[in-house]
C-alpha positions in Angstrom: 127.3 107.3 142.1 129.0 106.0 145.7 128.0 108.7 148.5 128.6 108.9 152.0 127.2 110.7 154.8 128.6 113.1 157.6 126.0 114.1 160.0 123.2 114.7 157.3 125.1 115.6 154.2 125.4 113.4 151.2 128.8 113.7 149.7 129.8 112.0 146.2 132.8 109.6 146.9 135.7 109.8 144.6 138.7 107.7 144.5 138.9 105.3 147.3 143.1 104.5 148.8 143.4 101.8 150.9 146.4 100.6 152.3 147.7 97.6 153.0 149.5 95.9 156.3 149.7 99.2 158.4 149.7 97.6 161.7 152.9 95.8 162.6 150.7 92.9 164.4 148.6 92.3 161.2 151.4 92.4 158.8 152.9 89.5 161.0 150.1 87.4 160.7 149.9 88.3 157.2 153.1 86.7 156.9 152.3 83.8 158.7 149.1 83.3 156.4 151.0 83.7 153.6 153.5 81.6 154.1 152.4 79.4 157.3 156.2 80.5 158.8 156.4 83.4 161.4 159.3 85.4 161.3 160.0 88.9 161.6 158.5 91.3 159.4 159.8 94.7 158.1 158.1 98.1 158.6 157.4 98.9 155.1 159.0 102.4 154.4 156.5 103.6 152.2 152.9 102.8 152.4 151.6 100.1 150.3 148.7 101.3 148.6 145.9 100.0 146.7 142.0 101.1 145.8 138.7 99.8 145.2 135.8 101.5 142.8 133.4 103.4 144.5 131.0 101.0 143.7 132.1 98.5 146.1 130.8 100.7 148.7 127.7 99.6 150.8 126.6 101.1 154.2 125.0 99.9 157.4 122.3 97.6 156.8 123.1 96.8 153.5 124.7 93.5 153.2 127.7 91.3 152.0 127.5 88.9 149.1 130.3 87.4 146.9 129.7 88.6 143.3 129.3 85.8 141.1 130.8 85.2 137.5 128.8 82.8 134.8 126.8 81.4 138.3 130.2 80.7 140.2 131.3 82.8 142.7 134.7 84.7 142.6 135.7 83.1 145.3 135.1 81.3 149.2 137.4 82.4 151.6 136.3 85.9 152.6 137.7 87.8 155.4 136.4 90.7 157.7 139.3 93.8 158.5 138.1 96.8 160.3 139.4 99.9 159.7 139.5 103.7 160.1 138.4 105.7 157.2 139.5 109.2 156.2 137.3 111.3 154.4 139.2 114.1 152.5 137.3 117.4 152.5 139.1 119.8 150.1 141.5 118.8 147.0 145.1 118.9 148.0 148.6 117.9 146.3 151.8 118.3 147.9 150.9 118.6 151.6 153.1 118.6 154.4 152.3 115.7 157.2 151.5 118.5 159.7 149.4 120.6 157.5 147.7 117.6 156.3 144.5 117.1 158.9 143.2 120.4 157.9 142.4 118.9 154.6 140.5 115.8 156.5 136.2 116.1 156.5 135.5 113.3 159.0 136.3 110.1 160.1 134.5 106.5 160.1 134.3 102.9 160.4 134.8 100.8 158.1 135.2 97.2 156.4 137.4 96.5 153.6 136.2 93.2 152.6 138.7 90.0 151.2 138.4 87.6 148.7 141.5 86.0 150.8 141.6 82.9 148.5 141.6 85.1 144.9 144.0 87.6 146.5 146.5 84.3 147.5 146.6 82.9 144.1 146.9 86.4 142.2 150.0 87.3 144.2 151.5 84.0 143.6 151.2 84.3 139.6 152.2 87.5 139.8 148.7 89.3 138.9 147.3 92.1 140.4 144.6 91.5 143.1 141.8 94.2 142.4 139.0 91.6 141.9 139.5 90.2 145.5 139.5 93.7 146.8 137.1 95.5 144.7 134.1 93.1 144.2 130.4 94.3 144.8 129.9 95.2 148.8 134.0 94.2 149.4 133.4 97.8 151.1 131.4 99.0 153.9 131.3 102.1 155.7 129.4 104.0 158.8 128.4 107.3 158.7 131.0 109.9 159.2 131.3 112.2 162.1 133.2 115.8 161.7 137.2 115.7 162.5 136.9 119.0 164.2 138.4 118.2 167.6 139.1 114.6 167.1 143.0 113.1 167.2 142.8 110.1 164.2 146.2 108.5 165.7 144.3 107.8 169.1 140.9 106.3 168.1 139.8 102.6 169.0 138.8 100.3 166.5 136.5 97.1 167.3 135.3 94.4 164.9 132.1 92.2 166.5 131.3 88.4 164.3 128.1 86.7 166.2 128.6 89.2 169.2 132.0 88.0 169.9 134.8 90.6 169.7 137.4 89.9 166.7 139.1 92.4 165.6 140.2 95.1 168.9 143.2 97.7 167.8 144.2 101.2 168.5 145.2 103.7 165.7 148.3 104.6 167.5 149.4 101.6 166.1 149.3 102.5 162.8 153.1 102.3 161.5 151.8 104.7 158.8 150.2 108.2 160.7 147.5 109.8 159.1 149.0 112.7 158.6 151.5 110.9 156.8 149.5 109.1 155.0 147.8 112.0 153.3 150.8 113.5 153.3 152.2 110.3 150.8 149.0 110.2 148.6 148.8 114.0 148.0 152.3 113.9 146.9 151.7 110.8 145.0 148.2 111.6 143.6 145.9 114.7 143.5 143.6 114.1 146.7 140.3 115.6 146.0 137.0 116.3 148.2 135.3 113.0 148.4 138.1 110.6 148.9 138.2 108.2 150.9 141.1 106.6 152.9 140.7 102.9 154.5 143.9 103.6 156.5 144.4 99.6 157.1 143.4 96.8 159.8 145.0 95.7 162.8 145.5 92.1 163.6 142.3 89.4 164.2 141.4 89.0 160.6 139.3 86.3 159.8 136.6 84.2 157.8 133.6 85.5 157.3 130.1 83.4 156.4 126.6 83.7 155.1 124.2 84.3 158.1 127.3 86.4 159.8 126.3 89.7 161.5 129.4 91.9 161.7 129.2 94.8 163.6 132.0 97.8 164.0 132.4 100.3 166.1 135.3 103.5 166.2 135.2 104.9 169.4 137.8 107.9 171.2 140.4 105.9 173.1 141.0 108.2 176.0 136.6 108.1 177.0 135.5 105.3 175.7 133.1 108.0 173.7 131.5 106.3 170.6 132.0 108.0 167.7 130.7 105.6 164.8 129.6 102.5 164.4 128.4 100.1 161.4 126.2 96.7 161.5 126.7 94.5 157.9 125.1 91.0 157.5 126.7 88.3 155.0 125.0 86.6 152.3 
């Protein structure tokens, strides 16, 4: 089984939510991807959630690879998108946004990993798009450091391809809070200890390939103080 540390404690990883185009800069260029026309894009009103197995977890050191099928790989365009990641500490249902941090173990780095090509062409015959999401090392993540004391919505979030900065971004641009997030998913779901939350990327994604080093950092806005960070090579 998936585990993750914080500090020096192993803990089993359960279900892992991830959601989708939670910074209003990336879901514009999402939508310029998408449809190669800018135009303006919508705060979504609810969070748009998906998951990938715990399986598609890998940590610092351990590297990227496209998982193949019969010799062929799933697919060739694959993207980097840093993001913070929320590690829930005790089960909760039905929390209230401003109850809902006491619930929260730690906080990391991390990398949700894209298939970008697979997760085109499933949207546009109307499948879902698990596979481009949830492949073998589509998920990295740095070791966790306690959330006593730290504020979630003011953390910075940096990205590194080749030692050249990609992927720079605040969480208090997040349209979605934390606290509401959990908030959502324990209403929605039963969070339990162990789950993880990849809380969505801000803008800069890009193409990753094979010889890459990407290295991620979460720092505390207001020092500069880092708090995590994460170093992934891709094969």
């Amino acid at each position: 089984m998936a585990t993750v540390k914080i500090l020096e404690e192993s803990v089993q990883v359960g279900t892992i939510y991830a959601i989708g185009k939670n910074y209003e800069a990336h879901a514009k260029e999402m939508q310029e991807y998408e449809t190669k026309k800018l135009r303006e894009v919508p705060s979504p009103s609810e969070p748009i959630v998906f998951s990938k197995p715990a399986s598609s977890l890998i940590t610092s050191g351990e590297p990227i690879s496209i998982s193949q099928v019969n010799g062929q790989p799933l697919g060739h365009d694959l993207h980097h998108e840093v993001e913070l990641v929320v590690l829930i500490g005790r089960d909760c249902v039905n929390v209230t946004a401003e109850n809902a941090l006491n619930f929260v173990a730690g906080y990391a780095v991390g990398l949700d990993m894209t298939l970008r090509d697979r997760q085109t062409k499933a949207r546009e015959q109307g499948h879902p798009w698990f596979i481009s999401k949830g492949f073998r090392s589509s998920g990295a993540v740095s070791g966790f450091v306690p959330a006593a004391g730290l504020q979630p919505n003011h953390l910075f979030l940096e990205l590194k391809r080749n030692g050249l900065a990609v992927q720079r971004g605040s969480t208090s641009k997040m349209i979605h809070s934390c606290e509401s997030l959990i908030s959502y998913l324990s209403q929605v779901f039963k969070l339990e200890a162990g789950d993880l939350i990849f809380t969505g990327t801000p803008e800069g994604v890009g193409a990753v390939f094979p010889g890459d080093l990407l290295e991620a950092k979460l720092l505390e806005e207001s020092t500069g103080k880092l708090l995590a960070q994460l170093s992934v090579s891709v094969q």
